[in-house]
VMD Tcl script that draws the C-alpha trace (Angstrom):
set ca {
  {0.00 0.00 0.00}
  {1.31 3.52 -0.50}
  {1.84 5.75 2.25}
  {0.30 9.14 2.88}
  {0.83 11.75 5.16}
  {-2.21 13.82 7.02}
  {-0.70 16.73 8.16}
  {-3.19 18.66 10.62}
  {-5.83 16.48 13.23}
  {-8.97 18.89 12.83}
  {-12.23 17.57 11.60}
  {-10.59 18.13 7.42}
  {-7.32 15.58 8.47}
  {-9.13 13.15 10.45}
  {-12.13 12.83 7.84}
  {-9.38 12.12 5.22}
  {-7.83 9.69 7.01}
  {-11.13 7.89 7.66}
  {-11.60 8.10 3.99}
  {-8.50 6.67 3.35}
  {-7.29 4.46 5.78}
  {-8.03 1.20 3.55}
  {-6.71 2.14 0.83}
  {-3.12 3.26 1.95}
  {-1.22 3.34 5.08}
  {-2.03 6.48 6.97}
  {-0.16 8.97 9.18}
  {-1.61 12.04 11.21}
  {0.83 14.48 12.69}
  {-0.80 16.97 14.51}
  {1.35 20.19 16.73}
  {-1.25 19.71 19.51}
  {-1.85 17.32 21.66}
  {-5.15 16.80 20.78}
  {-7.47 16.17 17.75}
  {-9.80 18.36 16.73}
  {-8.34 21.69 15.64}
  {-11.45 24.56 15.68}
  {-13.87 21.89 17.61}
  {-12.00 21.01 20.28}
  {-13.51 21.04 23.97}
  {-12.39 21.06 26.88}
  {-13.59 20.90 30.80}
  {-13.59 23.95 32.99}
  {-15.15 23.27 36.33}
  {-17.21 20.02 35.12}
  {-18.62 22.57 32.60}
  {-17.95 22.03 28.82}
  {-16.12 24.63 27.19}
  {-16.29 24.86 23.12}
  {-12.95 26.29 22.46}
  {-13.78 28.34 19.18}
  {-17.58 28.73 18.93}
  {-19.61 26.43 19.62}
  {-20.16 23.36 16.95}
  {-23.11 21.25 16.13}
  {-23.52 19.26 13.58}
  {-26.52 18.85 10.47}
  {-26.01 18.87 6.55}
  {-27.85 19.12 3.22}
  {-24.99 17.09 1.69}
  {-26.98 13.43 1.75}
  {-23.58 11.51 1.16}
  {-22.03 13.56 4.49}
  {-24.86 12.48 6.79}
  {-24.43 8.51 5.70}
  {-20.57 9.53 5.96}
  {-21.26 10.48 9.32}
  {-23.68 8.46 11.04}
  {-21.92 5.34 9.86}
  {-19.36 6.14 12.82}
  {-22.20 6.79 15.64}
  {-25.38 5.53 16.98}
  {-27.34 8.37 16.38}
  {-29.87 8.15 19.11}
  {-27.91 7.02 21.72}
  {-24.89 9.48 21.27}
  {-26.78 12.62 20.23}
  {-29.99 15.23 20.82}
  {-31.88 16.61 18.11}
  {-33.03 20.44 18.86}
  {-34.83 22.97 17.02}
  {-32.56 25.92 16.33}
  {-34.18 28.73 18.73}
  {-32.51 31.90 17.71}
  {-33.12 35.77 18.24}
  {-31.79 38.97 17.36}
  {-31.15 40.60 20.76}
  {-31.57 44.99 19.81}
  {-29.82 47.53 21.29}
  {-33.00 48.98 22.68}
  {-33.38 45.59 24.54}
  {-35.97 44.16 21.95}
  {-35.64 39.82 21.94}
  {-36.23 39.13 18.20}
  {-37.14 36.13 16.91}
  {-34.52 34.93 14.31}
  {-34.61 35.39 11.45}
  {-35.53 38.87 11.82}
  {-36.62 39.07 8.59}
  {-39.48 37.07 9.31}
  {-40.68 38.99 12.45}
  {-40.35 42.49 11.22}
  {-43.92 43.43 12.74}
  {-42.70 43.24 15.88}
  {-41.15 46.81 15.24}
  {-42.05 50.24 15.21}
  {-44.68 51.21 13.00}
  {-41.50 53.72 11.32}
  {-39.81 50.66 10.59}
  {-42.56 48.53 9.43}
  {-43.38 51.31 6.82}
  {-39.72 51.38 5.24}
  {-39.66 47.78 5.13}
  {-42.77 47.91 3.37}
  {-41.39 50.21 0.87}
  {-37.99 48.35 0.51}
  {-40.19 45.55 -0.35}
  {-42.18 47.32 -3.17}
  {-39.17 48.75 -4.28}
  {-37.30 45.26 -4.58}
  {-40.54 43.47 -6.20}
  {-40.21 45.76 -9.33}
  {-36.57 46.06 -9.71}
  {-34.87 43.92 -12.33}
  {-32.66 41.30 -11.81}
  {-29.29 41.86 -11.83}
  {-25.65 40.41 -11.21}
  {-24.65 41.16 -8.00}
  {-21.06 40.95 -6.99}
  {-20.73 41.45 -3.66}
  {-22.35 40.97 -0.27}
  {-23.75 44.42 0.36}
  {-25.26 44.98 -2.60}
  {-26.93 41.01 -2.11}
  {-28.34 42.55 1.04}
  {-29.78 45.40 -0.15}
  {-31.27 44.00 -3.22}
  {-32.25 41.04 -1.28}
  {-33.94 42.81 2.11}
  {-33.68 46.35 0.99}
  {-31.66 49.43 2.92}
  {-34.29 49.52 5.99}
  {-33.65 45.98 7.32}
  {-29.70 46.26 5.97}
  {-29.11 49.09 8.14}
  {-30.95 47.65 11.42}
  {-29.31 44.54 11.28}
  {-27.12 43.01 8.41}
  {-24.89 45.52 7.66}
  {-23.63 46.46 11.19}
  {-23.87 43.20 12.68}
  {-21.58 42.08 9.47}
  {-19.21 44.69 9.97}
  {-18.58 43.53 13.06}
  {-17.34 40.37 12.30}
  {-15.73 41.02 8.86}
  {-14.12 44.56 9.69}
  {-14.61 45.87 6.32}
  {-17.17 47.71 3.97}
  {-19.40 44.91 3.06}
  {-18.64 46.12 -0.65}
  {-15.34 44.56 -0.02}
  {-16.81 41.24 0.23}
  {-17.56 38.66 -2.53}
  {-20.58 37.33 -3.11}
  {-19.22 33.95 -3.62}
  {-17.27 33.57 -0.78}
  {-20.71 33.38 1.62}
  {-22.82 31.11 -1.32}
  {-25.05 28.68 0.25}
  {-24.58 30.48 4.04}
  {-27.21 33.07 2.92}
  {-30.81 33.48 3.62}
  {-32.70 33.70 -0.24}
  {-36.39 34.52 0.64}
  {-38.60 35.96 -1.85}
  {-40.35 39.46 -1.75}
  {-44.04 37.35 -1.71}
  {-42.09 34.80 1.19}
  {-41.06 37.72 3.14}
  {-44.49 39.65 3.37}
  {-46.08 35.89 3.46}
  {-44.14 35.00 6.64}
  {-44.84 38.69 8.47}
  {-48.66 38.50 7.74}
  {-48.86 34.57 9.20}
  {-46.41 34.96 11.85}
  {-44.43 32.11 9.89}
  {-41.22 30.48 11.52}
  {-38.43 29.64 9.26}
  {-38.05 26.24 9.12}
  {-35.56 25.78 5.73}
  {-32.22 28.08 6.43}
  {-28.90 26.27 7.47}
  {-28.84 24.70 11.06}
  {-33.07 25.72 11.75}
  {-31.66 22.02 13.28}
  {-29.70 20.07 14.51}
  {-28.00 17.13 15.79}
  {-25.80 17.96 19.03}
  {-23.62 15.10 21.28}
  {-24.94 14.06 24.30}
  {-21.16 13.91 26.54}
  {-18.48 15.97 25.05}
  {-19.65 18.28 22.44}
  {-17.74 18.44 19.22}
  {-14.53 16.82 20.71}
  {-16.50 13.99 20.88}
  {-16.92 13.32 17.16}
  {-12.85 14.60 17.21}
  {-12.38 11.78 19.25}
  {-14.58 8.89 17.40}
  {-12.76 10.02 14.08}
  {-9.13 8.93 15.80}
  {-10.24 5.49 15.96}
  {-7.97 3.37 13.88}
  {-6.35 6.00 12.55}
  {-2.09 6.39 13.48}
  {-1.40 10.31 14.72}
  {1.45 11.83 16.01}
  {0.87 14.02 18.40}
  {2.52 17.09 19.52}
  {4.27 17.20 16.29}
  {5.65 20.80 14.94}
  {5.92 19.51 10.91}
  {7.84 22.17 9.18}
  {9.85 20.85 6.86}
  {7.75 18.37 3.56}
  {10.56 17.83 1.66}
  {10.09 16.35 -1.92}
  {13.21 13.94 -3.41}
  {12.73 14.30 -7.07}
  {14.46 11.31 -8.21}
  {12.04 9.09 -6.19}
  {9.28 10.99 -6.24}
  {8.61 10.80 -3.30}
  {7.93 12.86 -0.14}
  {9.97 13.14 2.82}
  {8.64 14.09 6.55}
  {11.24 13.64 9.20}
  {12.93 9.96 8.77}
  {9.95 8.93 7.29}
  {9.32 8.48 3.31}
  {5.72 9.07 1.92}
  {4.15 8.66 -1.45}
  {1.56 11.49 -0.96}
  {1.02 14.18 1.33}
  {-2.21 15.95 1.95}
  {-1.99 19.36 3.85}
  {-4.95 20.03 6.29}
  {-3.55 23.63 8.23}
  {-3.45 26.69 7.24}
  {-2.36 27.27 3.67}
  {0.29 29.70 4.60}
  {2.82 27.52 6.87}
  {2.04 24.80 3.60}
  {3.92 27.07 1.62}
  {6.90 27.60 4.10}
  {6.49 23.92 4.42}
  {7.25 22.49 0.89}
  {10.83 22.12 0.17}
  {11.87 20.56 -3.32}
  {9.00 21.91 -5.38}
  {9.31 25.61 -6.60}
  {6.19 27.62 -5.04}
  {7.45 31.02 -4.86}
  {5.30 31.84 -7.82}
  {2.13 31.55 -5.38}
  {4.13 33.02 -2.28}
  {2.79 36.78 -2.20}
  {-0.78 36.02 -2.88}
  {-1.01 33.45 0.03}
  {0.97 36.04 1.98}
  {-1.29 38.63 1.04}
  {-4.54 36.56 2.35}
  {-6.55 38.19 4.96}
  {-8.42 36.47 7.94}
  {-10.13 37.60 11.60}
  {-9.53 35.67 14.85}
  {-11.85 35.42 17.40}
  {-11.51 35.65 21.29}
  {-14.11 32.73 22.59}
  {-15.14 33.98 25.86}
  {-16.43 31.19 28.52}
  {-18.90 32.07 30.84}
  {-22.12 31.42 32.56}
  {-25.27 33.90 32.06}
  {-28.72 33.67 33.00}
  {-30.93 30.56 31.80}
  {-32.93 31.06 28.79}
  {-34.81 29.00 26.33}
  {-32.36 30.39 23.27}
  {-29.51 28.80 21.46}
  {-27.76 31.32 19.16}
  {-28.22 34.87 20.27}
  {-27.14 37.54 18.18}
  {-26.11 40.85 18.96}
  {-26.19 43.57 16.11}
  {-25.84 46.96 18.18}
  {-23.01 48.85 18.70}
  {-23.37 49.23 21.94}
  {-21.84 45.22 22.26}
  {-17.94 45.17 21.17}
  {-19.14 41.12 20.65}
  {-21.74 39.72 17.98}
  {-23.50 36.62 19.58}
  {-23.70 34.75 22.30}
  {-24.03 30.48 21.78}
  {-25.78 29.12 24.47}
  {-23.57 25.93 24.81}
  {-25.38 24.89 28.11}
  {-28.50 24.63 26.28}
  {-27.53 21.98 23.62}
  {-26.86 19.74 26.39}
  {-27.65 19.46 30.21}
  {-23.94 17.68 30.54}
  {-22.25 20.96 29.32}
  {-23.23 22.63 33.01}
  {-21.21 21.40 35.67}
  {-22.92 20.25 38.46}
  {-22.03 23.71 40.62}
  {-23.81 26.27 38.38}
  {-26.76 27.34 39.90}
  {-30.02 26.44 38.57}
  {-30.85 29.78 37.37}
  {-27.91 29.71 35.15}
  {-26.04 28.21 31.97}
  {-22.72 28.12 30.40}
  {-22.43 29.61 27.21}
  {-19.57 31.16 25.07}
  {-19.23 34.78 23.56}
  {-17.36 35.93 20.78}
  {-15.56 38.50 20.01}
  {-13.45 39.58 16.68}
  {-9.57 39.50 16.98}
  {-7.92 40.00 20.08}
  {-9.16 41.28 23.25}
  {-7.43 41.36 27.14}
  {-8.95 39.94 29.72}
  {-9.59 43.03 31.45}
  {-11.43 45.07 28.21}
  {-13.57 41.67 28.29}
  {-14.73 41.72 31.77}
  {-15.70 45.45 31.24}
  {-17.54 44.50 27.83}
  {-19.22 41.54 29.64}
  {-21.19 44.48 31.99}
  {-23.33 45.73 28.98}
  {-24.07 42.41 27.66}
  {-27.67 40.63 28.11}
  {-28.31 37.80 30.27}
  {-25.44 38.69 33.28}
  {-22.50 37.10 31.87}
  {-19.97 36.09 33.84}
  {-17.10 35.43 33.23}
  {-14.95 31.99 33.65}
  {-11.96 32.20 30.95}
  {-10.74 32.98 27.25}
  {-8.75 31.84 24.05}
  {-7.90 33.63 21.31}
  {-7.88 31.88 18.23}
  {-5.66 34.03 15.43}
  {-7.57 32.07 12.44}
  {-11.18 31.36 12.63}
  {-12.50 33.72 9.37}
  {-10.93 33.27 5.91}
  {-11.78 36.24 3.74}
  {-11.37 35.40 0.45}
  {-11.21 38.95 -2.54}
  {-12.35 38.13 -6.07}
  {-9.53 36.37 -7.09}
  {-8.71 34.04 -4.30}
  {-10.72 30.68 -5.37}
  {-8.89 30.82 -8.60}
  {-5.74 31.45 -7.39}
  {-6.36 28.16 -4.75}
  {-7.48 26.07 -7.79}
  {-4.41 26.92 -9.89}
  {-2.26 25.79 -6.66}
  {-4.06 22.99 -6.28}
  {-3.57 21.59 -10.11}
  {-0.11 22.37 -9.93}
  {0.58 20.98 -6.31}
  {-1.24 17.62 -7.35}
  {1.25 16.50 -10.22}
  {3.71 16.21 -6.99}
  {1.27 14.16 -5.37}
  {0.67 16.87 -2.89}
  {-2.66 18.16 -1.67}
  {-4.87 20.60 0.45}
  {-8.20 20.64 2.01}
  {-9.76 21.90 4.71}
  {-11.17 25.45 5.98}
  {-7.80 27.52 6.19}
  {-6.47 25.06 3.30}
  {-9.12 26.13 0.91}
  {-9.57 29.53 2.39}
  {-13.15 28.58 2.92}
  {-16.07 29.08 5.15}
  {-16.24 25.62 6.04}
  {-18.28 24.60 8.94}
  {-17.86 21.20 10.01}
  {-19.78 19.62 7.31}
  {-18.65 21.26 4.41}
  {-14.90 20.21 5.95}
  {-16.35 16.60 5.88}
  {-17.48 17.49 1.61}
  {-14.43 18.67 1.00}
  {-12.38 15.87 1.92}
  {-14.71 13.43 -0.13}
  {-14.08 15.43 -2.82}
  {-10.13 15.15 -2.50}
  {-11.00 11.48 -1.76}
  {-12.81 10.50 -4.62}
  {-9.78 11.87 -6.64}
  {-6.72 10.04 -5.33}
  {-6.02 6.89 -7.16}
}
mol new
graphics top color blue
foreach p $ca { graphics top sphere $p radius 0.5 }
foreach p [lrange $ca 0 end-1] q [lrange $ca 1 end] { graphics top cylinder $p $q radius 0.2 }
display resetview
């Protein structure tokens, strides 16, 4: 059998080496000492602490979900919940998510520009838009765009949203119609058909619990800096350390690849993968008052942070067995950096009493991709793959992968080694 190296243990690494562990021999190195990458959890106090975010898991990909539940017993292992999300105002208005959906819960001012956005958009001609503002306007017109989209977007993307493609967010967008929208305001509709309105969460463990079942039978190396993939032309083969490999599949973040790669000439792709652009996010742990909600967002200024997941909801094991009754664990983010002490002085003007139990800051968690970037990945990609070297994965790709679309993606790569 040939051998291939997995370099990275996140959800993109140890999917591929599921994928292909009978079909060649298989090695994971990974720098921590645990799998898992962006889903990995950990215990604080008995209480479960998602480390960036807060993951769950559902798809509309049919061959991921028989992927998946091949490795679990679904009703045993997991919950399945409703998504129960609002939009929390700066005013202090709780609105039902999405907001779209529910705008006559607001002022009769607001109700009438909505009204007129939406006459407006039902006799303007389609057009090709080409970027994410100018979606949201023609999609929800300017009233709703400035109430919510555009500044609750700006805080996580730190840019004009003119800046962003349009293609970079396909498929993670709501696409209701004009007739849908007024439809679902008149009859008080909930939105059943958007990505995650459910599903599927672990019962012990959270997402470091599918981390964990994805390990099994699989070699890794922990705690293993790779930093030198150096290719010996006259074998064609790869080498990693002492150890010889006939492929290598990348599953980090696309710039280390490229300091990586010894032996094959890449400096031709060097300042465009320098020149990519990302956010971080600070995950703040804490516990807050109980509440019936799982996603909370937060579009006012008045919050430096943009939403609030209500981890302690998805499962009763996520509280430790100290927190008072009246309260739930839940984490907060936060774009880029932030001290501890500008956090604990945020967490006083957030909702629902947060307090606060700990932090990481994660330096990658948001690709952001310009209008060249996908075709500038693909052209790596072909040109990688005649040295039998590969990529996938979210900050491989320079994708908004959640963990589904990382579990896609490395069926795709799959399905194209021979």
């Amino acid at each position: 059998m040939q051998k291939v190296a997995i370099i990275g243990a996140g959800i993109s690494g140890l999917s591929m080496a599921q994928l292909l562990k009978d079909r060649y021999e298989v090695k994971v190195f990974e720098k921590e000492s645990s799998p898992g990458g962006l889903v990995r959890c950990k215990r604080i106090n008995g209480s479960l602490f998602h480390l960036c975010g807060g993951h769950v898991f559902n798809s509309k990909y049919q061959n991921v979900l028989d992927w998946f539940w091949s490795f679990f017993r679904r009703d045993e292992s997991f919950l399945k919940a409703e998504r129960n999300s609002v939009v929390f105002m700066g005013t202090g208005e709780i609105i039902p998510y999405p907001i779209e959906n529910h705008m006559y819960l607001f002022d009769k001012e607001t109700q009438e520009g909505f009204i007129r956005d939406l006459l407006n958009l039902s006799n303007k001609e389609s057009r090709v838009l080409d970027n994410f503002e100018a979606f949201l306007r023609n999609q929800f017109g300017d009233t709703l765009y400035e109430l919510y989209f555009r500044p609750y977007n700006e805080k996580i993307w730190r840019r004009s949203l003119k800046n962003v493609p349009l293609s970079w967010l396909e498929g993670k967008l709501p696409m209701p119609t004009v007739e849908e929208m007024i439809f679902n305001n008149i009859n008080h509709v909930k939105e059943k058909e958007f990505v995650h309105s459910s599903f599927w969460y672990e019962k012990e463990g959270g997402s470091q619990y599918v981390a964990n079942r994805l390990t099994q039978d699989v070699s890794i190396n922990y705690s293993v800096n790779v930093n030198n993939v150096s290719f010996d032309s006259k074998a064609g083969k790869w080498n990693i350390g002492a150890e010889i490999f006939d492929k290598v599949i990348f599953c980090g973040n696309i710039k280390d690849m490229l300091l990586m790669i010894k032996g094959v000439e890449v400096s031709g792709f060097a300042k465009d993968i320098e020149e990519l652009e990302y956010h971080g996010t600070t995950t703040v742990f804490c516990e807050i008052d109980a509440n019936p909600y799982s996603w909370i967002y937060l579009p006012s200024k008045k919050y430096h942070c943009h939403r609030i997941i209500c981890t302690g909801n998805f499962s009763k094991t996520n509280n430790g067995g100290d927190l008072p009754k009246h309260r739930i664990t839940a984490t907060i983010e936060f774009t880029d950096d932030i001290s501890e002490e500008n956090i604990k002085e945020e967490l006083k003007r957030v909702p629902f009493h947060p307090e606060y139990i700990t932090h990481v800051f994660h330096k990658y968690t948001y690709p952001i991709q310009d209008a060249n970037t996908r075709s500038m990945i693909l052209d790596l990609k072909q040109y990688l793959s005649v040295y039998n070297i590969y990529f996938t994965g979210r900050f491989a790709d320079w994708e908004y992968y959640n963990m589904d679309a990382c579990m896609a993606a490395a069926m795709k790569l799959s399905d194209c080694l021979v």
